[in-house]
N, C-alpha and C positions, 0 to 999 in steps of 0.2 A: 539527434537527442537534444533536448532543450536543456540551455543552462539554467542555473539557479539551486535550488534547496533539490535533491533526490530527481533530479530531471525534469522538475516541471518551475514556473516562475517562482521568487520568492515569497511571494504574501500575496492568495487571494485572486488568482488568474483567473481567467474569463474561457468560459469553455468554447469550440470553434469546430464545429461538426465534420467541414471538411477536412481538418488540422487533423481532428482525431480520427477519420478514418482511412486516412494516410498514414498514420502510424505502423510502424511492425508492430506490437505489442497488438494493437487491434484487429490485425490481417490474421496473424498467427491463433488470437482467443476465438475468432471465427470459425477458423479452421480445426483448430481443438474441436471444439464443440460440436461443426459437423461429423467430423471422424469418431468419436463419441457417440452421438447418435446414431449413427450407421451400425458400431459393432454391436450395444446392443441392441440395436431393433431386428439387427438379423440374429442372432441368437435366440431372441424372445419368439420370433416368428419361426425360425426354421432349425434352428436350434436344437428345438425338444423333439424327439421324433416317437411317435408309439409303437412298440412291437406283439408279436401276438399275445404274451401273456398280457397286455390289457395294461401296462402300464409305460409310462413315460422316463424315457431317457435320453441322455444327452446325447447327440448325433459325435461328439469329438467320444470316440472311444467308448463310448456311454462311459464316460465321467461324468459324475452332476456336476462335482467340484468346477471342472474344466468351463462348463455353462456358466456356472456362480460367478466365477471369480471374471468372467466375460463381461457378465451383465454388471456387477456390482463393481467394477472401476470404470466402467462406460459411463453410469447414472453418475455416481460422484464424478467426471470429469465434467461433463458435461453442465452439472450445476456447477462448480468448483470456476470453467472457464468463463458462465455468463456473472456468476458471483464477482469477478476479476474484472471484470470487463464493465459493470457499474461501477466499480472503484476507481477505474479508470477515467469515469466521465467524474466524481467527486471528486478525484485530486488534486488539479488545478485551485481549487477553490479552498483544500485546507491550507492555512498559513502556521500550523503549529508542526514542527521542525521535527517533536518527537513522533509524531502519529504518522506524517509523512514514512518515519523513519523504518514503524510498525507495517506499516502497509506494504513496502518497499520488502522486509526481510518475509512477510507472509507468502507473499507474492514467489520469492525465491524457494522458500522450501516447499511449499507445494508443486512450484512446477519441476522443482530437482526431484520432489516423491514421486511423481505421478511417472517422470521420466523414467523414473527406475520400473517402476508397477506396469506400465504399457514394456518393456522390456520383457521384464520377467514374462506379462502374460502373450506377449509374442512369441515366445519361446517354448510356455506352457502348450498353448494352443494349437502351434504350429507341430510340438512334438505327438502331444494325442491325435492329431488329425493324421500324423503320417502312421500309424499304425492302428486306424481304423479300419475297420471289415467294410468294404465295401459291399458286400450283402446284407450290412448290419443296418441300412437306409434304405430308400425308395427315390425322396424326394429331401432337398434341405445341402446338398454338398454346392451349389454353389453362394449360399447365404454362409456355410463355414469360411468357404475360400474369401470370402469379402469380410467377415468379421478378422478372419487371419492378415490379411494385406491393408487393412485399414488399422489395427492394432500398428501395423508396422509405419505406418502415415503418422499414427499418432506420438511416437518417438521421434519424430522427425520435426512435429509441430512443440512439443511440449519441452526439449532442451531447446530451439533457442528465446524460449519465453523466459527459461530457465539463464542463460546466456543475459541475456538484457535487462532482468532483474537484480543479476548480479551487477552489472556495469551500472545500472542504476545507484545500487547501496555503494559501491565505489568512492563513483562521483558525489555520493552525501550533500555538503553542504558548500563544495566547491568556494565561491568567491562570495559567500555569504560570511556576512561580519558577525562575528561569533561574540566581538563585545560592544557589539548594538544595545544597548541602554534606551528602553523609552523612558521621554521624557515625564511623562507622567509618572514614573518608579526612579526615575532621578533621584539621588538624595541631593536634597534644595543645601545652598550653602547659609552660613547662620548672618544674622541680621548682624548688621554694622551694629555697633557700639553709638548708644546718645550722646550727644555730646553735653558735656561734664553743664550742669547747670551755673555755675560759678567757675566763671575763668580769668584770666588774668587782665581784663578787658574791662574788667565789671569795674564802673563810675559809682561813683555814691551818687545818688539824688540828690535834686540844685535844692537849695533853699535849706542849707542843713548849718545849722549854725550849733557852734561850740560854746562849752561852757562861757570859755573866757573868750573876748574878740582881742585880737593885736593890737587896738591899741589901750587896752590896759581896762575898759570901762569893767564897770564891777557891778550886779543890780545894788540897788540900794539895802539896807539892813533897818528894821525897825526894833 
């Protein structure tokens, strides 16, 4: 984990392709996203199975729910982890401490939701499929079995995304100076004081002659 502001440098980093895909946070959005793909694309494909009266139903128990809820947190994860995962290459490069901060807590509740929802629909999935009629299908029970053990991958991948976003927001702004002042937004200190134009220094100008001179002369009077 990099130090500085929410785990990446503090002002304005430089992205580093091999850095980032070394990363856990990277390995794991990958792997999201495959397992995501996987569950539903076998659902979408083998999933829906048709029976004689001519209509389509879900191979998990003929649920549709069971199908929906397959496909529709498969798509959102799947967007949700390459979403994460350009944020991932942007955030190095933001220097603002709050946004950082946003990105960091987004990041966290999405993958503690997603962690709960690939749960739940492990459980879901796993429960309709074991009390399916196996004469209720033809063809598609092992596209169930692989949407079911991939749900269960994807639990595996999405808490410690979940994990690491938290340690992220944690570490916040660690050894970042919280009363860093630019100096541009300085307030400027006030001008010295002029100095007094008359001070105790000040000569009269030569050639300055007084009424009366000392020895007594007086002008003349007519």
């Amino acid at each position: 984990m990099e130090s500085g502001a929410y785990g990446a440098a503090k002002a304005g980093g430089s992205f580093n392709l091999e850095d980032f895909l070394k990363r856990p946070e990277t390995i794991m959005r990958l792997l999201s996203s495959v397992f995501a793909l996987i569950v539903f694309a076998c659902i979408l494909t083998e999933g829906y199975v048709s029976v004689p009266d001519s209509l389509i139903h879900c191979i998990f128990n003929q649920n549709i729910d069971a199908c929906h809820y397959g496909v529709g947190i498969g798509v959102l994860a799947f967007i949700g982890a390459l979403v994460f995962l350009a944020l991932d290459i942007y955030f190095p490069t933001v220097s603002n401490i709050n946004t950082r901060k946003y990105i960091v807590l987004s990041d966290l509740g999405f993958a503690g939701l997603w962690t709960f929802l690939w749960f739940v629909g492990f459980c879901f999935l796993a429960n309709q499929w074991s009390v399916t009629n196996p004469d209720s299908y033809v063809t598609g029970g092992d596209g169930a079995r692989a949407a079911i053990a991939f749900s269960f991958f994807s639990i595996l991948s999405w808490f410690p995304l979940a994990s690491l976003a938290y340690k992220r927001y944690k570490m916040g702004v660690d050894d970042f100076n919280t009363n860093y002042i630019d100096p541009n937004l300085a307030p400027t200190s006030p001008y010295s004081s002029y100095p007094d134009a008359v001070s105790d220094n000040y000569q009269s100008p030569p050639f300055t002659q007084s009424p009366e001179t000392d020895d007594g002369y007086k002008p003349p009077t007519y």
